[in-house]
Structure formats: structure tokens, C-alpha cells
LOPALO-854842 format. One record per residue: residue number from 1; x, y, z negated of N, C-alpha, C, O in turn. Coordinates in Angstrom, 2 decimals, always signed. Each point is the difference from the previous one (the first is absolute). Example, Ala and Ser with C-alpha at 12.3 -4.5 7.8 and 13.67 -1.06 7.14 Angstrom:
<sites>
1_+13.19_-5.69_-7.80_-0.89_+1.19_+0.00_+0.90_+1.20_+0.00_+1.04_-0.02_-0.66
2_-1.39_+1.07_+1.38_+0.82_+1.19_-0.06_-0.77_+1.09_-0.73_+0.51_+1.11_-0.17
</sites>
This chain:
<sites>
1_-41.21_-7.20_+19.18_-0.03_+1.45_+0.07_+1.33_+0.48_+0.58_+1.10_-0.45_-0.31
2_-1.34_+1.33_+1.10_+1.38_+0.47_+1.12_+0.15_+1.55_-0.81_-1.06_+0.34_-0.52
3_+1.74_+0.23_+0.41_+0.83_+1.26_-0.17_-1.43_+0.86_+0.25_-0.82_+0.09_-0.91
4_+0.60_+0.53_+2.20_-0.60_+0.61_+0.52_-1.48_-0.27_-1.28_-0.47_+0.94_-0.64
5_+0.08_-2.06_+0.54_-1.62_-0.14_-1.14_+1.04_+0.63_-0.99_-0.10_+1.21_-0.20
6_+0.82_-1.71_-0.25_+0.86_+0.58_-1.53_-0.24_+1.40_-0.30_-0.73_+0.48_-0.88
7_+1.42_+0.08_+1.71_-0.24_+1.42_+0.31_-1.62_+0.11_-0.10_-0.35_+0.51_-1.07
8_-0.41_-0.77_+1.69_-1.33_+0.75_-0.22_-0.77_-0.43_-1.94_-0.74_+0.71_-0.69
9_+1.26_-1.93_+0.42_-0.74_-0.24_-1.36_+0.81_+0.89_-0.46_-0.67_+0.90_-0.50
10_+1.94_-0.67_+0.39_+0.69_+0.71_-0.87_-0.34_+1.55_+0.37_+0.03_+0.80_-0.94
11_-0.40_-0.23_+2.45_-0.44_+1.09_-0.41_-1.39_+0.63_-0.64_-0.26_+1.14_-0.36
12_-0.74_-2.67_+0.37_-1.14_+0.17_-0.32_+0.30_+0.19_-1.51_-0.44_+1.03_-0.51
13_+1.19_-1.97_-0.34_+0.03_-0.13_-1.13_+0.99_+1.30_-0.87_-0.30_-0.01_-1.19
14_+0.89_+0.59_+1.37_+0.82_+1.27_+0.31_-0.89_+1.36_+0.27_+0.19_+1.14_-0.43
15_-1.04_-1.56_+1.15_-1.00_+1.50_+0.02_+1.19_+0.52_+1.12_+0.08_+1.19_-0.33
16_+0.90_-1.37_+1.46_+0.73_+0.58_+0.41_-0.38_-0.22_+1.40_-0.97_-0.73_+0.15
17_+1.65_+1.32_+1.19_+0.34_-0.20_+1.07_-0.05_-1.43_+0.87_-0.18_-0.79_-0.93
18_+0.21_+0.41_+1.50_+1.15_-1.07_+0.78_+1.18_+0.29_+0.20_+0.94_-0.75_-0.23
19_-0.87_+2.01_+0.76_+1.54_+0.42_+0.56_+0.94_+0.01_-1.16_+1.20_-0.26_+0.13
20_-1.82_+0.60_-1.39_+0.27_-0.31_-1.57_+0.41_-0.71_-0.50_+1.00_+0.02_-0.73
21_-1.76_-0.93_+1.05_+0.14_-1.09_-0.89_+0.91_-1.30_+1.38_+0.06_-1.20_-0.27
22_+0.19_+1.43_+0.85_+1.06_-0.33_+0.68_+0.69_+0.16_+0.03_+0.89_-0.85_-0.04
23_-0.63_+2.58_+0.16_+1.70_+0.03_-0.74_+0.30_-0.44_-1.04_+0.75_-0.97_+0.11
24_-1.08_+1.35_-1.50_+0.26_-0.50_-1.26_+0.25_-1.83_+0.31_+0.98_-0.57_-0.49
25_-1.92_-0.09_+1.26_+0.26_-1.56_-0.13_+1.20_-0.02_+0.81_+0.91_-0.55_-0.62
26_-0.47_+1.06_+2.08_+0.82_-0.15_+0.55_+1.52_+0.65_-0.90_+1.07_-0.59_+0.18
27_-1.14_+1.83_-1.14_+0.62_+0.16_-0.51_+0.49_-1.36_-1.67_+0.94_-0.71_-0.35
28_-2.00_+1.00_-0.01_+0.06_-1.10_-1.03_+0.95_-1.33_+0.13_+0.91_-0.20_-0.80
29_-1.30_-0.91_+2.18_+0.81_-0.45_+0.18_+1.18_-0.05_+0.67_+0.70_-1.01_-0.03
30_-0.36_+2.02_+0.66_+1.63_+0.24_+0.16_+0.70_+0.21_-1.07_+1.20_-0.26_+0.09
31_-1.51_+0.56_-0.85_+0.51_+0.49_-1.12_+0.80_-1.23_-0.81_+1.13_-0.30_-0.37
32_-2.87_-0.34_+0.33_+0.43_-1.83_-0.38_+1.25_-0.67_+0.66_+0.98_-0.38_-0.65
33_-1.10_+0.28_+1.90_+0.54_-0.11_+1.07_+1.50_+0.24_-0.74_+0.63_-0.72_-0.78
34_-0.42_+1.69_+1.19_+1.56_+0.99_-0.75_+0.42_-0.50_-1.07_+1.10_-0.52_-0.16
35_-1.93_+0.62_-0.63_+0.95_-0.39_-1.65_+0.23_-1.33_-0.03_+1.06_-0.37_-0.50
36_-2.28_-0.89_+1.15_+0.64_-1.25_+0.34_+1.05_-0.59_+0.46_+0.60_-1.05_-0.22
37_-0.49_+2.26_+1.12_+1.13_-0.64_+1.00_+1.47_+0.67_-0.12_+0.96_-0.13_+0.77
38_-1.09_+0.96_-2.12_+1.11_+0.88_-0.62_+0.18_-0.93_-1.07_+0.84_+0.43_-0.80
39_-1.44_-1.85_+0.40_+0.27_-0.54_-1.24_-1.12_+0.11_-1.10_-0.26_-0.92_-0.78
40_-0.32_+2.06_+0.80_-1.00_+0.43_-1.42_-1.25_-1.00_-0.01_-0.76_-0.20_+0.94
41_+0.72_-0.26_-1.95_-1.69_-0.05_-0.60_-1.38_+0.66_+0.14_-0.41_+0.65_-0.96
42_-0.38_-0.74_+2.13_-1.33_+0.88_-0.57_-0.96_-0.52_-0.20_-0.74_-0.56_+0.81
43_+0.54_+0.74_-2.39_-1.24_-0.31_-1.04_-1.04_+0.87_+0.06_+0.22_+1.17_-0.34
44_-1.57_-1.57_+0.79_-1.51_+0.63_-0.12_-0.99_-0.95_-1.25_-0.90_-0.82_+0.19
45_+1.48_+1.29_-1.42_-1.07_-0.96_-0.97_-1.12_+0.24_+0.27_-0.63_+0.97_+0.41
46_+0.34_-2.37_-0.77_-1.73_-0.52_+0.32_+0.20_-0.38_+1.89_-0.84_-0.77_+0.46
47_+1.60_+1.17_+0.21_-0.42_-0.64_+1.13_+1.74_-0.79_+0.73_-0.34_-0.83_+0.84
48_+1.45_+0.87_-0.92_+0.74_-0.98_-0.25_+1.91_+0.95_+0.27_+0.35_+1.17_-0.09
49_+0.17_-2.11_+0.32_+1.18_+0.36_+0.74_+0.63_-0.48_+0.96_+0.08_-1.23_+0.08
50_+0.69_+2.30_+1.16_+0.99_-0.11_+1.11_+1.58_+0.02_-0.75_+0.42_+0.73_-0.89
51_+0.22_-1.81_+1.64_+1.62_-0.11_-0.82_+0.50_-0.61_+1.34_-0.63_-0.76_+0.74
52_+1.75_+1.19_-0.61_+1.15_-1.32_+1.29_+0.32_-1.06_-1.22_+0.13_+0.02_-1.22
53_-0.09_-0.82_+2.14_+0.53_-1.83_-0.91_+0.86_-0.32_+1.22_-0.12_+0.46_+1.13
54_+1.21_-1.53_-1.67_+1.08_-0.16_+0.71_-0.40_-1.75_+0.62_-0.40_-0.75_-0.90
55_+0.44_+0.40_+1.70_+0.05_-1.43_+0.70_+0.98_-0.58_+0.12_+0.93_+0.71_+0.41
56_-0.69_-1.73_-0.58_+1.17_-0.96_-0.42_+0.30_-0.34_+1.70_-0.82_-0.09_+0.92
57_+2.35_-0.06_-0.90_-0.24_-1.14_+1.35_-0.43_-1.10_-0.16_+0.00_-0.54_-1.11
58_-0.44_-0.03_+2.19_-0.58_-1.04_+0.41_+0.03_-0.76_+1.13_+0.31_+0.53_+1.06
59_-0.63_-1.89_-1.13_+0.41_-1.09_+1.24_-1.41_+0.11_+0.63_-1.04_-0.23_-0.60
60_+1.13_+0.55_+1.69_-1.63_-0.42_+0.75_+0.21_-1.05_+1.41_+0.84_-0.88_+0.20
61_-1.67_+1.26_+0.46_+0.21_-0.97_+1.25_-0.71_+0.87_+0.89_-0.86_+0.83_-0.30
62_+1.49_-1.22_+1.88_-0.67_+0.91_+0.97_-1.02_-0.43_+0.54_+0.06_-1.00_+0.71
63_-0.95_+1.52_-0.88_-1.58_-1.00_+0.71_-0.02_-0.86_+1.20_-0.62_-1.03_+0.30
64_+1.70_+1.98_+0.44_-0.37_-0.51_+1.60_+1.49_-1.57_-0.06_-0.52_-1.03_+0.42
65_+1.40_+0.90_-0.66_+1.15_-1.13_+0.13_-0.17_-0.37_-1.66_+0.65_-1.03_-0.18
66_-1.12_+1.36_-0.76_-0.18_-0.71_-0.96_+1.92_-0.30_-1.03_+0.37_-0.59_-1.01
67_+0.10_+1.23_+1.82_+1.48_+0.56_-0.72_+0.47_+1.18_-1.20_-0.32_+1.19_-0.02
68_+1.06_-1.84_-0.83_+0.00_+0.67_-1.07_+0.75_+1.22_+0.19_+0.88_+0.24_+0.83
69_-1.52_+0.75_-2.01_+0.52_+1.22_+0.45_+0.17_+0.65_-1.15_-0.61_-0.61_-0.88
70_+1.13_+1.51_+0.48_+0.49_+1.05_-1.50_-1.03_+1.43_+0.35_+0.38_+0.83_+0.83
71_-1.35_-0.73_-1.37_-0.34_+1.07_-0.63_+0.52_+0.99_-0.89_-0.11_-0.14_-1.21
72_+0.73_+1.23_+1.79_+0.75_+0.84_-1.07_-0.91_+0.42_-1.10_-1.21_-0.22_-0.01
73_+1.81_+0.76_-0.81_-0.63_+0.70_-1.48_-0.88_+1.27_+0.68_+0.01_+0.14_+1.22
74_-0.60_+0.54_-1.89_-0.57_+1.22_+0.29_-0.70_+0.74_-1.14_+0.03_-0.35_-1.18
75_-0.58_+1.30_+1.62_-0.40_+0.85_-0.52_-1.75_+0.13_-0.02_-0.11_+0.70_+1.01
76_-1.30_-0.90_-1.47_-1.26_-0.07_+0.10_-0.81_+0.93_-0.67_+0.41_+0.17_-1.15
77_-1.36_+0.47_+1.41_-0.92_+0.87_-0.71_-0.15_-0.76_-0.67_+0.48_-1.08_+0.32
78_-1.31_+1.18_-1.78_-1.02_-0.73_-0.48_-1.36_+0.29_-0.83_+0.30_+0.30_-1.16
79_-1.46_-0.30_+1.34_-1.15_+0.47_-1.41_-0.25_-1.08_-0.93_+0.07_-1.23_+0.02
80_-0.42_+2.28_-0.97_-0.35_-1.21_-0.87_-1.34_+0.57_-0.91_+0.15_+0.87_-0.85
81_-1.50_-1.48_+1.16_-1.43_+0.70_-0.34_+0.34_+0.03_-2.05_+0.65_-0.70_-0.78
82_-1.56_+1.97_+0.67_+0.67_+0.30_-1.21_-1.70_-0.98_-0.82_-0.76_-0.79_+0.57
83_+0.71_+1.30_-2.06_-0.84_-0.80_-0.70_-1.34_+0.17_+0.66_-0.62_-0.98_+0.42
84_+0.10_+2.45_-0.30_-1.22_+0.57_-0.01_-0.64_-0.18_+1.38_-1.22_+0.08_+0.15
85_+2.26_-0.38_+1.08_+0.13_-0.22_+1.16_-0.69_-2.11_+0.06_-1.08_-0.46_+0.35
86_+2.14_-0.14_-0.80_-0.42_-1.23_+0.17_-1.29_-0.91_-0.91_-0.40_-1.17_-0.04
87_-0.03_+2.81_-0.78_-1.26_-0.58_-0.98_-1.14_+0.14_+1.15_-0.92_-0.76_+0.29
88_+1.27_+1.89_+0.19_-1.68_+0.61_+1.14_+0.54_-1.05_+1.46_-0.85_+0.10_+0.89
89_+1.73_-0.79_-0.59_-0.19_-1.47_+1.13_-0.68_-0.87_-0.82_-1.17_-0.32_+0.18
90_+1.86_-0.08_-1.07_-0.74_-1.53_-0.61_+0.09_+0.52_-1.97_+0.91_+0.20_-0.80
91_-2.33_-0.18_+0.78_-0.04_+0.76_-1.85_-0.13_-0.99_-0.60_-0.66_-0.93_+0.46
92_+1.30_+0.86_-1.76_+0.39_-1.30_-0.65_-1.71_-0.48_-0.29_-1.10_+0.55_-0.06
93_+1.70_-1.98_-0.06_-1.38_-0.73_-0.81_-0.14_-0.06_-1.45_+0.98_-0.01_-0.75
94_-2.33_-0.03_+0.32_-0.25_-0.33_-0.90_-0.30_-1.13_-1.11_-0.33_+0.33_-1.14
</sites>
């Protein structure tokens, strides 16, 4: 599913617009966007969380000469699917 379907289930399910419910999604995640990348936590219980996590340096190698190389540290988005989220992919067994 691409953005553009998103927008239409979500305006079907919303009772709203497209033009609507596009902004709000396009708004929604900038927002995410922002506070991630300002440091913050954003928690949606029942469906998961966005956080930056820090990457260690690291030794890699260059594909093409096969020579070692230093990967600096950095900085990474990250999600993490919350309970109610990873029950409706795979629902526990019985």
C-alpha cells in the first residue's frame, strides 16, 4: 500500500475528504518526523513507537576492493510495533 491508497482507506474510514485526510496523514507524520529527529519519543499505544537510536562505529569493507574501512557512529530512526499491533500480524497460539 503506497500513501496515495492510505489516504483513500483512511478517508473512507474517517467519513472525510481525500484532500483531508491527506493533510492530517501528511501532517501527522511530519510531526513524527520532528520530534524524532529533535530526540523525543513518539508513543501511539496499541500500535507502536518512533525513537532515534544511536549506531556504534563500525569496521565494514568496501564491496568493490574488498578493503577495510571505519564506519562512523550515527544517528537512526527507529519503530518498534507496539502489543496490539504485533497481535493482529501474527495472533498468539493456542
Amino acid at each position: 500500500m503506497n500513501k496515495g491508497e492510505l489516504v483513500d482507506k483512511v478517508a473512507e474510514k474517517a467519513t472525510v475528504t481525500k484532500k483531508q485526510a491527506d493533510a492530517v496523514l501528511t501532517a501527522t507524520i511530519e510531526t513524527i518526523m520532528e520530534a524524532v529527529s529533535e530526540g523525543d519519543k513518539v508513543t501511539l499505544v496499541g500500535f507502536g513507537s518512533f525513537e532515534s537510536r544511536e549506531r556504534k562505529a563500525r569496521e565494514g569493507r568496501n564491496p568493490k576492493t574488498g578493503e577495510k574501512m571505519e564506519i562512523p557512529a550515527t544517528k537512526v530512526p527507529a519503530f518498534s510495533a507496539g502489543k496490539v499491533f504485533k497481535e493482529r500480524v501474527a495472533p498468539p497460539k493456542e
